[in-house]
C-alpha positions, 0 to 999 in steps of 0.5 A: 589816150592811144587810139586802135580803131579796129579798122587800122593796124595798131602801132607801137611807135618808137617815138623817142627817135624823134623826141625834143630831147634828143636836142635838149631836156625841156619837160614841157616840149618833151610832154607836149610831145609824147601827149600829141603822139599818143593822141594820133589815131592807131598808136597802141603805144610806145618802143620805149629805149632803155640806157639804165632807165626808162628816159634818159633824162626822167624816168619818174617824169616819163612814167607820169606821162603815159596813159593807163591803156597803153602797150609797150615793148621796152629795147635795149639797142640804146643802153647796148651801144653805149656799153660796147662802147666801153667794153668790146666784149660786152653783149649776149652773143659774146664769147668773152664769159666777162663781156656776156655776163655784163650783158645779162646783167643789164637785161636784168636791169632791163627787167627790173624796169619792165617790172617798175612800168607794170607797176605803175600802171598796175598791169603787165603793160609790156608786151615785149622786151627787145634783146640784140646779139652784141657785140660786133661779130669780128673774128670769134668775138660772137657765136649762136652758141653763146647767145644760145646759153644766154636767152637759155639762162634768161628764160629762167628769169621773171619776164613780167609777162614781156616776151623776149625777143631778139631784134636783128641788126645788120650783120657784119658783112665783108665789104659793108662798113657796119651800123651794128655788125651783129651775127648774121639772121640764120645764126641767131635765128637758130639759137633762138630756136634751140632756147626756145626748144630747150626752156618752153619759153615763146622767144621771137625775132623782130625785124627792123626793115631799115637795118635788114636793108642796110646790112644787105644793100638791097631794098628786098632784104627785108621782105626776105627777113620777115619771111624767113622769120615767118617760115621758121615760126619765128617772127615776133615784131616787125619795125617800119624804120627806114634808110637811104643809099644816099646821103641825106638830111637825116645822116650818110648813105646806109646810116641806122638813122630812122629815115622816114619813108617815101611820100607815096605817088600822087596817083596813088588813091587811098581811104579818104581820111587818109590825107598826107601833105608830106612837105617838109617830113617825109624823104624822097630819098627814102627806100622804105617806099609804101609799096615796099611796106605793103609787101612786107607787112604782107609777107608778115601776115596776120596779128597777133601771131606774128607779134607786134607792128612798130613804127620808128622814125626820125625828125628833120633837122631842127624840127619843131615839137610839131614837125617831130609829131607830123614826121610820126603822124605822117609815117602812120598815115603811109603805114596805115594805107599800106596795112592788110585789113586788120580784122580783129587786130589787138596787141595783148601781153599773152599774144604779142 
């Protein structure tokens, strides 16, 4: 059962990012996993990938796995990448009319799955539904008016009481070999707005601090984006992931690869039950350091108003069902010392 102790900032945790099945399907360490995740004090509940379907090896399984009061916010980043894959073209922001009508159709297929896990639990347990400004934004490929017509045409569409919103991934930046190089945060930013002001609909933007940082180079990129994002009205989530500008364990200098924050400084003192013992899980080498997150979950300000908070972190290599838990129960722990008090915090489908 999740956790949200009204004295600690709920989460919503991106847990498949370090899922055993990211190595291999076995429903019993993948079960065991999801259950010691939802177990840990402060977990509102889960990002969860869509591909098609809402587990990329069960879905009905997975639906059997959740409690009955968990919250969720369901992204497409992962189901999106494969599709450009195969099409170039394909994403929200294109200016292809094939590639941008491919992309609206696989949100409603997103939506469709939005609508089978409220279903399941008999509530509209998903609070948000994460979209993205595909494809890579080279040439004329992409545009803020494009994307613009597609969140118009979509808020037309039944949401299921999931707020859509768009999360933002590098930009494509001259110099910088792109993780995603998606349109830049002014441009979507505005398209959001103008939707948002022509259709009545509460879209947001949600800020991944590991891919702001990458796009930019620069540890304060994503401070800067939330509060840009703040300023504007605009901000709807914001996700704790990080990155290195070194190779590590977890993948290549500016990879998109969830690498876990810094263990904090020995000296630093928090509440008492917030113990880490951060061998083995947390990374040195991580930017995303808990001086950074009190600063940007500052800059981010009060729940519900400004969306949801997420954590999403990869394992180490090789890691035991254990060891993908404590990479999790570990980040938490740094998150939870970094957050404001959390006076009244809740996630709820009208506020998130």
């Amino acid at each position: 059962m999740p956790s949200t102790s009204p004295a600690r900032t709920p989460y919503v945790i991106g847990a498949y990012a370090a899922a055993p099945s990211l190595v291999g399907w076995d429903p019993v360490a993948e079960g065991k996993f999801l259950a010691s995740v939802f177990a840990l004090e402060g977990v509102a509940g889960l990002e969860v990938p869509f591909t098609g379907k809402l587990h990329k090896e069960d879905e009905a399984w997975f639906l059997r796995q959740l409690p009955d009061d968990a919250r969720f916010v369901v992204t497409t980043i992962p189901g999106t990448m494969a599709r450009l894959q195969a099409d170039q073209s394909f994403g929200l922001a294109s200016t292809s009319a094939s590639g941008r009508r491919s992309a609206l159709d696989f949100v409603q297929d997103a939506l469709d799955s939005v609508k089978r896990l409220n279903r399941h639990l008999g509530r509209p347990a998903v609070v948000a539904l994460e979209l993205h400004a595909a494809p890579v934004a080279a040439g004329d490929a992409a545009s803020a008016a494009a994307l613009e017509a597609s969140l118009t045409e979509l808020a037309r569409w039944d949401t299921a009481g999931a707020r859509l919103v768009l999360e933002h991934c590098d930009a494509l930046i001259p110099g910088h070999v792109p993780a995603k190089g998606f349109l830049g945060l002014e441009a979507e930013a505005e398209a959001v707005q103008r939707a948002a002001d022509a259709t009545g609909h509460p879209f947001g933007m949600v800020v991944n601090w590991g891919r702001s940082v990458i796009e930019q180079r620069r540890p304060e990129a994503g401070r800067e984006h939330i509060t840009y994002l703040r300023d504007r009205g605009l901000l709807a989530g914001v996700v704790l992931s990080g990155c290195a500008s070194v190779d590590t364990r977890y993948g290549p200098a500016w990879a998109d690869v969830h690498v876990p924050p810094a263990p904090p400084e020995s000296a630093r003192s928090g509440p008492s039950d917030l113990t880490i013992s951060s061998e083995g899980v947390l990374e040195p080498a991580s930017l995303l350091t808990i001086g950074r997150i009190e600063e940007c979950l500052e800059a981010a300000g009060p729940l519900p108003k400004t969306g949801f908070r997420a954590i999403k972190v990869a394992a180490p290599p090789n890691a035991s069902v254990e060891e993908r838990v404590a990479a999790i129960a570990q980040t938490l722990t740094v998150a939870q010392r970094a957050s404001p008090d959390p006076t009244a915090l809740a996630i709820s489908a009208d506020d998130a």
